[in-house]
Residue frames as qw, qx, qy, qz and C-alpha x, y, z in Angstrom:
[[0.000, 0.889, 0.459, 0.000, 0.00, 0.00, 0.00],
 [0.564, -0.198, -0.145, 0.789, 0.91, 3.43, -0.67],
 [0.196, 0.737, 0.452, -0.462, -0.35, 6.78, -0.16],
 [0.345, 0.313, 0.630, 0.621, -1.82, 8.50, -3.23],
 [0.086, 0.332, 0.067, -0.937, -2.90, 11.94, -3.82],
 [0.134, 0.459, 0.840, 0.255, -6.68, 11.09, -5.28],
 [0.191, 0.855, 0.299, 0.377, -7.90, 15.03, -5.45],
 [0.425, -0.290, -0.078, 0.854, -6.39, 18.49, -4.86],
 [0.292, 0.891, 0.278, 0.208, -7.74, 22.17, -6.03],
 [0.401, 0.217, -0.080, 0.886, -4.69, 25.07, -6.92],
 [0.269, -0.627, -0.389, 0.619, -4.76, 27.68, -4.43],
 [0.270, 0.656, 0.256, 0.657, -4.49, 31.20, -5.41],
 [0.266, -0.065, -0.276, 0.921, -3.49, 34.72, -3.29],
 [0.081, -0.701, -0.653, -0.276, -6.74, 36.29, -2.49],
 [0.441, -0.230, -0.575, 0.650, -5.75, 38.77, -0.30],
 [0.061, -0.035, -0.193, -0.979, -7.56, 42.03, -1.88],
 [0.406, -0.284, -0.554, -0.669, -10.28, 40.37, -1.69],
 [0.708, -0.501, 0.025, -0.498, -10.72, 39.85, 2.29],
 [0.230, 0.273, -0.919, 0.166, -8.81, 37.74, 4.40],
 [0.684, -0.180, -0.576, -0.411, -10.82, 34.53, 4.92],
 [0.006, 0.108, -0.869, 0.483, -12.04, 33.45, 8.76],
 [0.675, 0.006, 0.103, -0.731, -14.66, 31.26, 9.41],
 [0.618, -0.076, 0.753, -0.212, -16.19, 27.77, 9.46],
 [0.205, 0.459, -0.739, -0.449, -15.83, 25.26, 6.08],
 [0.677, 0.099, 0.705, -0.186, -18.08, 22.67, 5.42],
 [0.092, 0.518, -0.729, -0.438, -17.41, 20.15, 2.40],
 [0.814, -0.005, 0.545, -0.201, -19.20, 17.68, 1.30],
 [0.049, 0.341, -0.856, -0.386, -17.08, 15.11, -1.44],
 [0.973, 0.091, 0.084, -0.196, -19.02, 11.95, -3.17],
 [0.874, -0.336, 0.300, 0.184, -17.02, 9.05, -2.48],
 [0.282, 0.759, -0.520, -0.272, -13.35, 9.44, -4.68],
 [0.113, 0.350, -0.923, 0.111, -11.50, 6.17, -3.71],
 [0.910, -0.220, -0.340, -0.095, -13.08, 2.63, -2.54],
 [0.442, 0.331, -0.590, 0.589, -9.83, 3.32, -0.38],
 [0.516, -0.692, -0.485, 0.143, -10.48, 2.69, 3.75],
 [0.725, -0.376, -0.154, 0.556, -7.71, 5.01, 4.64],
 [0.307, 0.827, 0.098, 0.461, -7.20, 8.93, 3.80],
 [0.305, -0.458, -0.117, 0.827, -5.41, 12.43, 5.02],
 [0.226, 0.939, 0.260, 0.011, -6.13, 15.57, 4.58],
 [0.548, 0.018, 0.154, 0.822, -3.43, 18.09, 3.10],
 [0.068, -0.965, -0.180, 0.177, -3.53, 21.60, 4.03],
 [0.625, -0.036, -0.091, 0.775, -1.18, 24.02, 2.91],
 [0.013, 0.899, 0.080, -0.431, -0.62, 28.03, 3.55],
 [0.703, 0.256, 0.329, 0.576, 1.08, 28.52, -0.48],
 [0.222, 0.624, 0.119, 0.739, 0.98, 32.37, -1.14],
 [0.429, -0.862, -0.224, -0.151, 0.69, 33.40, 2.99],
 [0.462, 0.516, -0.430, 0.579, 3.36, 34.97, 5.35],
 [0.412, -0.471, 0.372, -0.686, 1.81, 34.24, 8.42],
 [0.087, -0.006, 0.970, -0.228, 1.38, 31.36, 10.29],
 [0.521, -0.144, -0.551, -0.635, -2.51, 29.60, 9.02],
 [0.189, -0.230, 0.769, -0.566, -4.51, 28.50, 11.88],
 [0.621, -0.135, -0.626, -0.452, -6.99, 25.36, 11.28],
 [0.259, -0.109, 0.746, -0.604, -9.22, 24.34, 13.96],
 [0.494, 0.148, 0.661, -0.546, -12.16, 22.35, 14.40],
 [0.446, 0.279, -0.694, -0.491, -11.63, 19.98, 12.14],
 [0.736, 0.126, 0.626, -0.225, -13.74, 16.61, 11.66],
 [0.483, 0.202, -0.684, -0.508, -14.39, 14.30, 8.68],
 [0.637, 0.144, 0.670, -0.352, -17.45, 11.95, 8.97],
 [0.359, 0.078, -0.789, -0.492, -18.48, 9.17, 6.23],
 [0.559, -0.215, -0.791, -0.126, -21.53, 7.52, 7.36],
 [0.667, -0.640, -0.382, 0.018, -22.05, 6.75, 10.89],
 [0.807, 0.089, -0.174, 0.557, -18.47, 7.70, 11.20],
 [0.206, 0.945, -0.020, 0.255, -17.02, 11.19, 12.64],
 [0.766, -0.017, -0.177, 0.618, -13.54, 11.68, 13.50],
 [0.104, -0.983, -0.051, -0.144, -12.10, 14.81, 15.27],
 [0.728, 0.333, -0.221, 0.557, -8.78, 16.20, 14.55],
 [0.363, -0.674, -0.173, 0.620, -6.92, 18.63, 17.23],
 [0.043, -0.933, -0.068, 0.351, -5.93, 22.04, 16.44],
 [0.791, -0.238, 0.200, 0.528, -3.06, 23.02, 14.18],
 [0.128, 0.848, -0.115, -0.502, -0.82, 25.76, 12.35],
 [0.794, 0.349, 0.284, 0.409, 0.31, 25.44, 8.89],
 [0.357, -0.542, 0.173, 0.741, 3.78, 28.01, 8.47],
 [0.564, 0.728, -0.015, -0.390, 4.06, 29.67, 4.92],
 [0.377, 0.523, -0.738, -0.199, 5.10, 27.50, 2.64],
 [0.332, -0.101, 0.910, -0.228, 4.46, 24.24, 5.06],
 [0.677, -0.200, -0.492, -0.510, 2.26, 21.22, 3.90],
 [0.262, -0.335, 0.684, -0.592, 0.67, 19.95, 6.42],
 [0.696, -0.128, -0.616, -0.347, -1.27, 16.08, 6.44],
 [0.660, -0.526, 0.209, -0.495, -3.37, 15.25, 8.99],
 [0.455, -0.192, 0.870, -0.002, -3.09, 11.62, 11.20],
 [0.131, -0.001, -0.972, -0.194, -4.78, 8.59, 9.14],
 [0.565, 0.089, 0.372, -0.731, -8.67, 8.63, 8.77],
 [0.260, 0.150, 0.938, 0.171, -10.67, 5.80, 8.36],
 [0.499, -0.014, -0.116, -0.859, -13.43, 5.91, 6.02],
 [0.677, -0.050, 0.583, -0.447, -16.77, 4.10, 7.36],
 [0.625, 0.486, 0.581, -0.192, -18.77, 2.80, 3.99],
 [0.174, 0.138, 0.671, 0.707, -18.25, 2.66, 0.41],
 [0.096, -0.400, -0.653, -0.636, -20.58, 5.18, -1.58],
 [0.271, -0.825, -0.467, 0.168, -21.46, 7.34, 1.45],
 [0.370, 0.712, -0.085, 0.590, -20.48, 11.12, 1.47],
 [0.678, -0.228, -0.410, 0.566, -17.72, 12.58, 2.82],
 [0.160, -0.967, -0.120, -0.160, -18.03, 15.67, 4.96],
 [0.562, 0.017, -0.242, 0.791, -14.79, 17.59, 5.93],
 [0.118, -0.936, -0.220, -0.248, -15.33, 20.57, 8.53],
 [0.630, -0.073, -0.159, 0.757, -12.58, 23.27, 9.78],
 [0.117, -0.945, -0.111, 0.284, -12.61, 26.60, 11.13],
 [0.568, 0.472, -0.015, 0.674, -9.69, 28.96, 8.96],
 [0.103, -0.923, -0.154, 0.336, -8.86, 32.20, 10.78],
 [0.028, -0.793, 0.184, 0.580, -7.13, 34.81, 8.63],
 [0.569, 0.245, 0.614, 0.489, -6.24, 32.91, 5.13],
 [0.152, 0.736, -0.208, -0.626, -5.04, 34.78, 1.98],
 [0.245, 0.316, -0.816, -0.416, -4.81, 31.74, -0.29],
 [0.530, 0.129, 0.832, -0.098, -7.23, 28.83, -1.35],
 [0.050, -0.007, -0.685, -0.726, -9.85, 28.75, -4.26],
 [0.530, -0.106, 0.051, -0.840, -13.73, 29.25, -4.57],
 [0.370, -0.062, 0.888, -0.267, -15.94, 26.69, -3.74],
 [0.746, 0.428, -0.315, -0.403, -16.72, 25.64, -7.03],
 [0.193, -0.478, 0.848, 0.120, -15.25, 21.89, -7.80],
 [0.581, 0.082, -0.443, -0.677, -16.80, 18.97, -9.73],
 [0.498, -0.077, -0.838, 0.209, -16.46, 16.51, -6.75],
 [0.325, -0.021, 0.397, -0.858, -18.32, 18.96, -4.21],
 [0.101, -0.359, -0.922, -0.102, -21.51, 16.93, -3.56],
 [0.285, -0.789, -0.499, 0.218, -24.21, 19.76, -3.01],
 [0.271, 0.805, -0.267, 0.456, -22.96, 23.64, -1.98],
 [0.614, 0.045, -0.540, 0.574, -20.92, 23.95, 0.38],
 [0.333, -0.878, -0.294, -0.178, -21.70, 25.87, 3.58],
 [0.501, -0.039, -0.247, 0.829, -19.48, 28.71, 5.44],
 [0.455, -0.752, -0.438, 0.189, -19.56, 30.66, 8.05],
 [0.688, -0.464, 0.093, 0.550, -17.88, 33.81, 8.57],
 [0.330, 0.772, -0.252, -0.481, -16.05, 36.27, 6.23],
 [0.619, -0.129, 0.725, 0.273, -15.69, 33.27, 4.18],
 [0.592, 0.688, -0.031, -0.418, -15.30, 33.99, 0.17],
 [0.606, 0.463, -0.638, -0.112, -12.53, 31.31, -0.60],
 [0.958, -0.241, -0.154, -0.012, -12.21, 27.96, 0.47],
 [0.020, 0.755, -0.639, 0.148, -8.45, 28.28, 2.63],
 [0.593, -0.407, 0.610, -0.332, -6.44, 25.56, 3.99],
 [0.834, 0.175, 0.520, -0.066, -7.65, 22.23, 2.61],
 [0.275, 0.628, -0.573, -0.449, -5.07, 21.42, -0.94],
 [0.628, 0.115, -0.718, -0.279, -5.78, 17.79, -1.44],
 [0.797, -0.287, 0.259, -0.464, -6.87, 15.03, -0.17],
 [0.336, 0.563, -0.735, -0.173, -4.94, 11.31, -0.20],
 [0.791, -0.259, 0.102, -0.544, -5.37, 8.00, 0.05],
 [0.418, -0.513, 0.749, -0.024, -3.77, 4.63, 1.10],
 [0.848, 0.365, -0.132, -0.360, -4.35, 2.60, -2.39],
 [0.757, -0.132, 0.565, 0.299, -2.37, -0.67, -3.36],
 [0.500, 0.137, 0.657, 0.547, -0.91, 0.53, -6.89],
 [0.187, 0.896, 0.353, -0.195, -2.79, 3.94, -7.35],
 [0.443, -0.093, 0.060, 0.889, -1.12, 7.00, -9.22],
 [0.011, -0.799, -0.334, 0.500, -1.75, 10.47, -9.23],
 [0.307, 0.603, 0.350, 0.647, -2.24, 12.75, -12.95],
 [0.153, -0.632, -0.271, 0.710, -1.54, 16.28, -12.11],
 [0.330, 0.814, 0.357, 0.317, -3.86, 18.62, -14.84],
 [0.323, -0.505, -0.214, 0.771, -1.91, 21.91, -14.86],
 [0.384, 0.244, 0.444, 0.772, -3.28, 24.41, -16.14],
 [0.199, -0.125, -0.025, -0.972, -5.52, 28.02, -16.63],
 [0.622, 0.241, 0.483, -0.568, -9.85, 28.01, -16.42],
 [0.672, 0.276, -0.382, -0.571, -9.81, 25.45, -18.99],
 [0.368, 0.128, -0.861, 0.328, -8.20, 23.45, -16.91],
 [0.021, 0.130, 0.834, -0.537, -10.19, 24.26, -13.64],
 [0.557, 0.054, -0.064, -0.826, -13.44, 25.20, -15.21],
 [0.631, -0.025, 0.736, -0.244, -13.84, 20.80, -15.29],
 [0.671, 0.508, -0.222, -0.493, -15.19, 20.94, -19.07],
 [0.593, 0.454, -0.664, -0.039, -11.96, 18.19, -19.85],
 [0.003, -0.328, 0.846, -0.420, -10.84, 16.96, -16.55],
 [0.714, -0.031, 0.380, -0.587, -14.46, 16.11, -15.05],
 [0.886, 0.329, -0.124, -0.301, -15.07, 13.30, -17.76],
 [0.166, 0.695, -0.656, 0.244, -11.34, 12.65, -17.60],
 [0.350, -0.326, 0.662, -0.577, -11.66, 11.55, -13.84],
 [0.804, 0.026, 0.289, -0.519, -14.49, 9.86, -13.97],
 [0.810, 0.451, -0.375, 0.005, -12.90, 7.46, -17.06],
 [0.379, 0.624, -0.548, 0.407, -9.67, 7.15, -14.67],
 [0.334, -0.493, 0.589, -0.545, -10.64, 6.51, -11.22],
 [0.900, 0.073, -0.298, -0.310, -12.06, 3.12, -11.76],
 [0.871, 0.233, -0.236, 0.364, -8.54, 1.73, -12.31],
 [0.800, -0.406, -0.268, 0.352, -6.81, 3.47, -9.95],
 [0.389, 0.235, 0.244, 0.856, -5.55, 6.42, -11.81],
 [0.196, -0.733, -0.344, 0.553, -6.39, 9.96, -9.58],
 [0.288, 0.466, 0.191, 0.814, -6.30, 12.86, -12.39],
 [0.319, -0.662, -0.401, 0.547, -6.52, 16.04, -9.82],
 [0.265, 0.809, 0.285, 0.440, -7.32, 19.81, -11.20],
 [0.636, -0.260, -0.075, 0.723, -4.75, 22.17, -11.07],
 [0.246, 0.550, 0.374, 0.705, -6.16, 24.75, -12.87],
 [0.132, -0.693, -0.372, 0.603, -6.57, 28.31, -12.30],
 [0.336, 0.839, 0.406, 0.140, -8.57, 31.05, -14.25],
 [0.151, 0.983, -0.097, 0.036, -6.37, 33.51, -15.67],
 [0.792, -0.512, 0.290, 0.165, -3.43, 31.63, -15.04],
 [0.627, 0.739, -0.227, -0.100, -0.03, 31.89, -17.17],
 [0.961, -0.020, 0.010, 0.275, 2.61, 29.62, -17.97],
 [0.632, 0.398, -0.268, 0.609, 5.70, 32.18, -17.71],
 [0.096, 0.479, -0.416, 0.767, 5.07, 34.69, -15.07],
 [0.084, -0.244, -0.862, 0.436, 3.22, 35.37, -11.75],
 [0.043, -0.279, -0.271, -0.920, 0.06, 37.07, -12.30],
 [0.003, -0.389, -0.494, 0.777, -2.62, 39.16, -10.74],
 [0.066, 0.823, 0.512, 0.236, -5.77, 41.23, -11.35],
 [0.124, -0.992, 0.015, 0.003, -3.82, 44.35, -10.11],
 [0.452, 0.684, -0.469, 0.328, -0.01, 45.26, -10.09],
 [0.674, -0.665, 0.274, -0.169, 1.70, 43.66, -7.44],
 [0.417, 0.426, -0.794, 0.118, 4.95, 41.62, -6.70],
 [0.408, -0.264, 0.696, -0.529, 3.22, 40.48, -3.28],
 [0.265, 0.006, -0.923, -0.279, 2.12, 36.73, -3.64],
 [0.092, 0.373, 0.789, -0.479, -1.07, 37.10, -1.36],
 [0.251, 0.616, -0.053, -0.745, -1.88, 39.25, -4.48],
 [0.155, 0.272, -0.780, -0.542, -1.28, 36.76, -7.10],
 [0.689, 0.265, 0.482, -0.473, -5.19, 35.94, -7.37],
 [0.729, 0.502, -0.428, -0.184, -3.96, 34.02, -11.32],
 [0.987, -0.125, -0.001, 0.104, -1.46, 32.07, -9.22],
 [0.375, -0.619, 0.562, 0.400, 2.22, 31.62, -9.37],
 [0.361, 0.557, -0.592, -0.458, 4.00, 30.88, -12.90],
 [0.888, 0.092, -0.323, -0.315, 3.62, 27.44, -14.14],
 [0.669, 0.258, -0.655, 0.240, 6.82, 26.23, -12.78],
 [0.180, 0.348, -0.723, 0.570, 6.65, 27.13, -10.04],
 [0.735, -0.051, -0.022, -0.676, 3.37, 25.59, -9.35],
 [0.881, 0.152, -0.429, -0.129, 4.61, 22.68, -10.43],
 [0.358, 0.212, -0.745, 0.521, 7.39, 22.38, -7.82],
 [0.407, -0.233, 0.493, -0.733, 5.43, 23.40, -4.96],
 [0.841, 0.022, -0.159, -0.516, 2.77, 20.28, -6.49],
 [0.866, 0.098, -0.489, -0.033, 5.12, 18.04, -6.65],
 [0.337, 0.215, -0.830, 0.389, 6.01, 18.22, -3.15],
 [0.416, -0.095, 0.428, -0.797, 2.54, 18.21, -1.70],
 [0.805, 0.293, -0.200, -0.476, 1.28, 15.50, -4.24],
 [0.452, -0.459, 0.762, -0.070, 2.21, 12.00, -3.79],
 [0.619, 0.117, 0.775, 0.056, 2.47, 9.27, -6.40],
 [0.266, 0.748, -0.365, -0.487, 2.90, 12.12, -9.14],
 [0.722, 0.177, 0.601, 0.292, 2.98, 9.44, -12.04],
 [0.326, 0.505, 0.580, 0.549, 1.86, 12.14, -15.09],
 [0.018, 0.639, 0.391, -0.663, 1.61, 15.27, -15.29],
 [0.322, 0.632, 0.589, 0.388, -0.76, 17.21, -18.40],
 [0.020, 0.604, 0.114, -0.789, -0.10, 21.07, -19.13],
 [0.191, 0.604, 0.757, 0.158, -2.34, 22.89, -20.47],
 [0.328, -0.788, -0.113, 0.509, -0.95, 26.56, -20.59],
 [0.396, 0.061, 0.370, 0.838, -0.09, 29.24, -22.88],
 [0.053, 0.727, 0.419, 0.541, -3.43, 31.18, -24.34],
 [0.302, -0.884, -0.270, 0.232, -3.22, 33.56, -21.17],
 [0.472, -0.475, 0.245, 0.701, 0.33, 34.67, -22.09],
 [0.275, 0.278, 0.611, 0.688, -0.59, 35.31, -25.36],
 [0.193, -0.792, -0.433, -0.385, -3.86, 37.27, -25.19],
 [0.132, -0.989, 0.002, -0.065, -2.62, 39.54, -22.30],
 [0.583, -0.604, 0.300, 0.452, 0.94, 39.20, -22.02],
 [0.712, 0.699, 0.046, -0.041, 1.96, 38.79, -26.04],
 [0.508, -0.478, 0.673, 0.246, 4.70, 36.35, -25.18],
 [0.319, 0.658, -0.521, -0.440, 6.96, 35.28, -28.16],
 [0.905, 0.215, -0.297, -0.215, 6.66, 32.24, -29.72],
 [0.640, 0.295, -0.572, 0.420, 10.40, 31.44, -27.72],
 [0.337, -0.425, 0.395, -0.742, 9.42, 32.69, -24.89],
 [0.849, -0.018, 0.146, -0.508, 6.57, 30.21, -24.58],
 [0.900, 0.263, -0.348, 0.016, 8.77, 27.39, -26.01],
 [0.538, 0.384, -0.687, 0.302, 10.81, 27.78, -23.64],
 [0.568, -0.344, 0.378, -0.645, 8.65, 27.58, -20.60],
 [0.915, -0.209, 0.021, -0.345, 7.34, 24.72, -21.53],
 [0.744, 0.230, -0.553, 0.297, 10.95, 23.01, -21.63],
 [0.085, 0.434, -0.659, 0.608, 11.13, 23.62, -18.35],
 [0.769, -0.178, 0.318, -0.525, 8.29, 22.38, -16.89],
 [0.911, 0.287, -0.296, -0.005, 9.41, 18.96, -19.36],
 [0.330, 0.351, -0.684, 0.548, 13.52, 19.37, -17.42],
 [0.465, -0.389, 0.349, -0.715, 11.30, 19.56, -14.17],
 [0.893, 0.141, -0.021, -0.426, 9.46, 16.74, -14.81],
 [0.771, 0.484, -0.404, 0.083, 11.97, 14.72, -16.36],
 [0.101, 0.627, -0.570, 0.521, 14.03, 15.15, -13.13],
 [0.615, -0.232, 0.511, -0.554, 11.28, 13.72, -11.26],
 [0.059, 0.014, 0.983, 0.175, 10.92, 10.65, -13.45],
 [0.416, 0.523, 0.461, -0.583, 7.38, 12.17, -14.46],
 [0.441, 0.210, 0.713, 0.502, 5.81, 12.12, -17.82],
 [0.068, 0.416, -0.060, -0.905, 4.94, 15.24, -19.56],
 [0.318, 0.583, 0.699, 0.267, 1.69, 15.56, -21.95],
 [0.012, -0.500, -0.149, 0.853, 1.32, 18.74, -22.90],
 [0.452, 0.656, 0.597, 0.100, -1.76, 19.83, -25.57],
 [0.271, 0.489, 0.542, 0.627, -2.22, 22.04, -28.22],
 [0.163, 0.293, 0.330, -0.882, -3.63, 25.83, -27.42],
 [0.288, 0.571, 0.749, 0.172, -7.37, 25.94, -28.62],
 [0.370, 0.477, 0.441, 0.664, -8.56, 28.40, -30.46],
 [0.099, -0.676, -0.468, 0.561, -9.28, 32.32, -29.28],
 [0.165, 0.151, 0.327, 0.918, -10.06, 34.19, -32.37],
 [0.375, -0.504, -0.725, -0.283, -12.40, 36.24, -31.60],
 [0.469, -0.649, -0.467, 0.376, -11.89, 37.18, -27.95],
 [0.194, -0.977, 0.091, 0.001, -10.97, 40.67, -26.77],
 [0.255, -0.806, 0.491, 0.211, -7.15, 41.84, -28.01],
 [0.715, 0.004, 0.625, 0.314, -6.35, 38.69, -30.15],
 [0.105, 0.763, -0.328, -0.547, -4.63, 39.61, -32.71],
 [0.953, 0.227, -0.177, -0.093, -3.86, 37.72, -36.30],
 [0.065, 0.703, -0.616, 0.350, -0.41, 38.20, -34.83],
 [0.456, -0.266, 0.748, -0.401, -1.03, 36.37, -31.48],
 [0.925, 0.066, 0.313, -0.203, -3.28, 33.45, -33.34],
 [0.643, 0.677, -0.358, 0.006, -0.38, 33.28, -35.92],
 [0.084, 0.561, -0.746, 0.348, 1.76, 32.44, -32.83],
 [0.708, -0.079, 0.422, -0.561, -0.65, 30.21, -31.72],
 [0.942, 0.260, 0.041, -0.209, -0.67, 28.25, -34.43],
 [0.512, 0.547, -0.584, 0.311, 3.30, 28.03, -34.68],
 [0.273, -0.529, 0.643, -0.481, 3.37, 26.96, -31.04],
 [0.892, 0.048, 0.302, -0.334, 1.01, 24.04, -31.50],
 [0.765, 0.479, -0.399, 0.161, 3.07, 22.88, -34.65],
 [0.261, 0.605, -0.664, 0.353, 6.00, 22.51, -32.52],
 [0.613, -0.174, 0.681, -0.359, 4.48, 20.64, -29.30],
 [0.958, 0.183, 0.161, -0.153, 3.50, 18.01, -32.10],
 [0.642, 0.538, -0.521, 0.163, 6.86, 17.55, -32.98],
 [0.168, 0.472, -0.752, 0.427, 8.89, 18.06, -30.25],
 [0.496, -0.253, 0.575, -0.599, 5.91, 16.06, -28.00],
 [0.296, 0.117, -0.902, -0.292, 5.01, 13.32, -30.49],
 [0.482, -0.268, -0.829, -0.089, 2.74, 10.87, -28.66],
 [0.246, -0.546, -0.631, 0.493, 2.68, 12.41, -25.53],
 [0.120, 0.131, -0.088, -0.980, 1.39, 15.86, -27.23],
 [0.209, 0.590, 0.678, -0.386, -2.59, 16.24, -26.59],
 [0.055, 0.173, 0.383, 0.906, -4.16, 18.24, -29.76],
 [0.149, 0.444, 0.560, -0.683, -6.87, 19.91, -27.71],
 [0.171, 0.539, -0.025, -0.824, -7.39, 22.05, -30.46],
 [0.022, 0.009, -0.852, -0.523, -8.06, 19.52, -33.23],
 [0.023, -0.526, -0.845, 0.098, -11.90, 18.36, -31.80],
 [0.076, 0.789, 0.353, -0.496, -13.08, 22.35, -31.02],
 [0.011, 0.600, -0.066, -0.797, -11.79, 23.88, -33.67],
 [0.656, 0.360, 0.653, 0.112, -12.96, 24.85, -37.04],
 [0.468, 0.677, 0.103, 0.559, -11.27, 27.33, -39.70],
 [0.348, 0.356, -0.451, 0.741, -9.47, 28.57, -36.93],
 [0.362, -0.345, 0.312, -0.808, -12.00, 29.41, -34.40],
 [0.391, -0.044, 0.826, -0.403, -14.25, 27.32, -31.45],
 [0.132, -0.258, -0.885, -0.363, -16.53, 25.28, -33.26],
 [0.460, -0.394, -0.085, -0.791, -20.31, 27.24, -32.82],
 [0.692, -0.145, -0.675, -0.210, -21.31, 24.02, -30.65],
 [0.810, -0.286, -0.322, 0.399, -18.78, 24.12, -28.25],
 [0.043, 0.244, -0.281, 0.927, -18.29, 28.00, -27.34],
 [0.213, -0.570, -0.638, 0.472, -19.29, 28.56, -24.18],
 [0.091, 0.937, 0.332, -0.054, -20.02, 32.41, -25.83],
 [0.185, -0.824, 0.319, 0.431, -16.49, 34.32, -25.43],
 [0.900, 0.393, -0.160, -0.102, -15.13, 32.50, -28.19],
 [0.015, 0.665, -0.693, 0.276, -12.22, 31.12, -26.00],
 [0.308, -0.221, 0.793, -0.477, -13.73, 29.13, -23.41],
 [0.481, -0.095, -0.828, -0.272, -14.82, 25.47, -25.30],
 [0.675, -0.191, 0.170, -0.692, -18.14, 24.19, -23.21],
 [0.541, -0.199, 0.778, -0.250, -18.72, 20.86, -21.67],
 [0.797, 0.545, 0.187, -0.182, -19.40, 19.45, -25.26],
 [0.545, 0.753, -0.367, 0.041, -16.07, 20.54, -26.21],
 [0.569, -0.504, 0.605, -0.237, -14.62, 18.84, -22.79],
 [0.748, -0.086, 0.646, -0.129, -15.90, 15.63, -23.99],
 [0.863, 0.477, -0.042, 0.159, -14.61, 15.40, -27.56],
 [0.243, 0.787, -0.552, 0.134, -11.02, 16.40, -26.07],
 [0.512, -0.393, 0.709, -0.284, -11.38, 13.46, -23.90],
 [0.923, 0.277, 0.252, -0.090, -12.86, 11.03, -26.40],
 [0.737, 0.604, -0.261, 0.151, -8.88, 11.65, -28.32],
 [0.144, -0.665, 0.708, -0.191, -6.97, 11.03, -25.26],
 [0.794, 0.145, -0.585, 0.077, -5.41, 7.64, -25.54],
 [0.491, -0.756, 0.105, -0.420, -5.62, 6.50, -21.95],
 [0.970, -0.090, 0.033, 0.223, -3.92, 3.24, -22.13],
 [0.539, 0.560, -0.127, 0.617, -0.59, 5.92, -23.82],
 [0.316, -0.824, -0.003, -0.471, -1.31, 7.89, -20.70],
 [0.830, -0.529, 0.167, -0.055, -1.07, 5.37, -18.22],
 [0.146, -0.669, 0.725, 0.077, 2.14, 4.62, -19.53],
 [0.810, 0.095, 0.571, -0.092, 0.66, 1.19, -21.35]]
């Protein structure tokens, strides 16, 4: 048996927007047939010590109560060893947060229900994954922007993946970009970086809070382009790094295609012109393990009328499930 990271949501610096205290209730439908879990908390974009209290997780009949604890900035922190009661009963997870500047809304496609909070509570703090004690399990780590955490690809994904043992976890964050840190406002302060931290460095911080990191699928570039109007080398070389990262870890790298954003606000034929030279190159230089997102949604360069969600960027839960119906899962898994 060993433990396996079987879901997680990317934090984000919220701090403009209210620091978060108050009571957290979660409710999960069942992830794992696993008896045996932990929570993982971390404090990723704070500078203060995170204080989690009154915590509990109940399945069933079951409730467990955890003592008090701080998470430092930068610390992950996993709880003791909970048992879960009953297959195919939901799990509740409750915690008090006081002050938090980092977590993510309480949106998620494994939330069973809404969620309830107490408090100045407008982001979910604290809680970064969740793991579990699996014979042979591994953990897919999606990285990537709000196509990534918006669920359209991943949801369907999952659901195909967890069967067999295989934990794909959303990393995504809306507005998110694959070279710098970024913000809704000017800032260098990371309790400010409400887009996140650059790709890489996402990725390090993941892979030491994530366990059983087998694969990992980016999905990053159209933000840098549309508001940054990063160079075609620019962007090629990000993603070799996130591949040398990887590679270091003995991880496999997929990385897709950018879909299509003609159309949106600022896109230029310039920026789709780089768009389309960036894709050409992940199919070379990624061969097999290069996802063409953009083949299924797009048509004469733009989202296919079917599958825009309306902005003509953001592909709709129609376009999710034809990017998922061309991932070769058996190539994934490393078969």
């Amino acid at each position: 048996m060993s433990w396996v990271t079987i879901w997680s949501h990317a934090h984000r610096g919220f701090l403009s927007y209210g620091k978060t205290s108050g009571e957290i209730q979660l409710r999960f439908r069942p992830l794992t047939k696993a008896r045996h879990i932990r929570l993982v908390f971390a404090n990723e974009y704070g500078c203060a010590p995170l204080t989690i209290s009154d915590v509990s997780f109940s399945s069933g009949n079951q409730k467990v109560e955890l003592s008090s604890f701080y998470v430092q900035p930068g610390e992950i922190y996993s709880t003791e060893e909970l048992m879960v009661e009953a297959e195919n009963e939901i799990w509740q997870i409750n915690f008090f947060a006081e002050q938090a500047v980092s977590g993510y809304g309480f949106t998620d496609s494994d939330f069973c229900g809404h969620p309830e909070k107490k408090g100045t509570i407008n982001f979910c703090p604290g809680l970064l994954a969740i793991e579990a004690d699996i014979t042979a399990g591994n953990c897919i780590l999606a990285l990537g922007d709000s196509l990534t955490e918006g669920g359209a690809w991943t949801a369907p994904l999952q659901q195909r993946l967890r069967d067999e043992d295989w934990y794909l976890v959303n990393q995504g964050i809306n507005g998110a970009q694959l070279l710098k840190n970024s913000s809704d406002r000017v800032t260098q302060d990371p309790r400010e970086f409400f887009y996140g931290y650059a790709a890489l460095t996402r990725l390090k911080n993941c892979l030491k809070s994530h366990r059983s990191v087998k694969v990992v699928i980016l999905s990053m570039g159209i933000n840098d382009l549309v508001f940054s109007s990063s160079t075609f080398a620019n962007l090629q070389r990000g993603v070799e790094a996130i591949f040398t990262e990887c590679d270091a870890h003995g991880i496999r790298l997929f990385v897709s295609t950018l879909t299509p954003f003609t159309g949106y606000p600022d896109v230029t034929p310039s920026k789709e012109a780089t768009r389309l030279k960036i894709n050409q190159w992940i199919q070379q230089r990624f061969g097999e393990q290069a996802l063409d997102f953009a083949a299924p949604v797009s048509k004469n360069g733009v989202l296919k009328k079917e599958m825009d969600s309306g902005d003509h960027l953001h592909f709709n839960a129609i376009g999710g499930r034809a990017i998922v119906e061309l991932i070769n899962i058996e190539s994934l898994k490393g078969g």
